[in-house]
C-alpha positions in Angstrom: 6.2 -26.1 18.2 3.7 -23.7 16.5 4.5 -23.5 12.4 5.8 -20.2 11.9 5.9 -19.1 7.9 8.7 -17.1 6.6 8.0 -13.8 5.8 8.4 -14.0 2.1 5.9 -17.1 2.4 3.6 -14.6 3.9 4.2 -11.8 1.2 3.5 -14.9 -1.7 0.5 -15.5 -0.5 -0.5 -11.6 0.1 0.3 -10.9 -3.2 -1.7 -13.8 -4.5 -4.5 -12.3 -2.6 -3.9 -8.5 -3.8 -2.9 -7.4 -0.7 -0.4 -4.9 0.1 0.8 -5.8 3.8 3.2 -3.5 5.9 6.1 -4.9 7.5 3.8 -5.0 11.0 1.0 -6.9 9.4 3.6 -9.7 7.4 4.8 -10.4 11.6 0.9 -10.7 12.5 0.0 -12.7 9.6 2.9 -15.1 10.0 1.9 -16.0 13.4 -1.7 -16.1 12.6 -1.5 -18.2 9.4 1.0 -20.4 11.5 -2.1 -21.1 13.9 -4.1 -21.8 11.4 -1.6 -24.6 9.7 -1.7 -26.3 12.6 -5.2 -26.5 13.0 -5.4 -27.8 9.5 -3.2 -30.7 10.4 -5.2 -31.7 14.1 -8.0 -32.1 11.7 -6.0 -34.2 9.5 -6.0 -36.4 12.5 -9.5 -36.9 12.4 -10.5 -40.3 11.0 -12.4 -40.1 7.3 -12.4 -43.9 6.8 -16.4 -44.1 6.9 -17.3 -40.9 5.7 -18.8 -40.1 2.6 -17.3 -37.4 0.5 -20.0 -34.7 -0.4 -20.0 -31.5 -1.9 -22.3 -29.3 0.3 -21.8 -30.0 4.0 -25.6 -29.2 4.3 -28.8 -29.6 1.4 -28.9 -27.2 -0.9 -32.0 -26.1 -2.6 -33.0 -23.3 -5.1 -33.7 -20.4 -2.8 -34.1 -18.2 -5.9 -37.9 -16.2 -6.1 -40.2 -16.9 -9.0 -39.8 -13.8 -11.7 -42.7 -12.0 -12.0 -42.9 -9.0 -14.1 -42.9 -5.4 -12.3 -42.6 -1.7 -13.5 -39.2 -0.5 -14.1 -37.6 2.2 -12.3 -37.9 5.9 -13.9 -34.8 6.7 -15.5 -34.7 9.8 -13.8 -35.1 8.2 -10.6 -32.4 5.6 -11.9 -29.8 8.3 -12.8 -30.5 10.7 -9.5 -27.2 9.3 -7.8 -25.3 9.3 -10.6 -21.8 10.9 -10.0 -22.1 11.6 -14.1 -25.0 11.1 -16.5 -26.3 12.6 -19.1 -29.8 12.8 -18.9 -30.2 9.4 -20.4 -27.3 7.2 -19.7 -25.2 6.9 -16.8 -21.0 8.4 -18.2 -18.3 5.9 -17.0 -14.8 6.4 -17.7 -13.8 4.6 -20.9 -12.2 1.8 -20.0 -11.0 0.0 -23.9 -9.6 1.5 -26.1 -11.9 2.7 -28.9 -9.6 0.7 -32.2 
């Protein structure tokens, strides 16, 4: 029988997430999370015995480029998208408070 989470399971782990669900999308999520739970547990099946933990199921290498010094962007070009600037700096709403 398919695992089948409550709907105030699913709701925990929305609200874990941030999400705001509607009543339609905690029955689609139930179901679908459901599936996925039991997944989880054929792969517990699987036997580990021989198999070496790792952290990275493939190599991983620095992929980062090598800095190299380039001319900035104009500020004018910079600040041409702005919503608000002004004429030097890019206004934001103040987000602390100033004390």
């Amino acid at each position: 029988m398919p695992t089948q989470l409550t709907p105030a399971e699913v709701q925990h782990v929305a609200m874990l997430a941030r999400l705001k669900l509607t009543p339609a999308e905690v029955a689609d999520f139930a179901s679908q999370l459901g599936r996925m739970l039991d997944y989880f547990q054929v792969l517990n099946e699987v036997d580990t015995e021989d198999v070496e933990p790792m952290s990275y199921a493939v190599e991983v290498r620095n992929v980062f480029r090598e800095d190299v010094v380039q001319p900035s962007l104009p500020r004018a070009e910079a600040l041409m998208n702005a919503p608000k600037t002004d004429g030097q700096c890019f206004l934001v709403p103040q987000i602390l408070d100033g004390g």
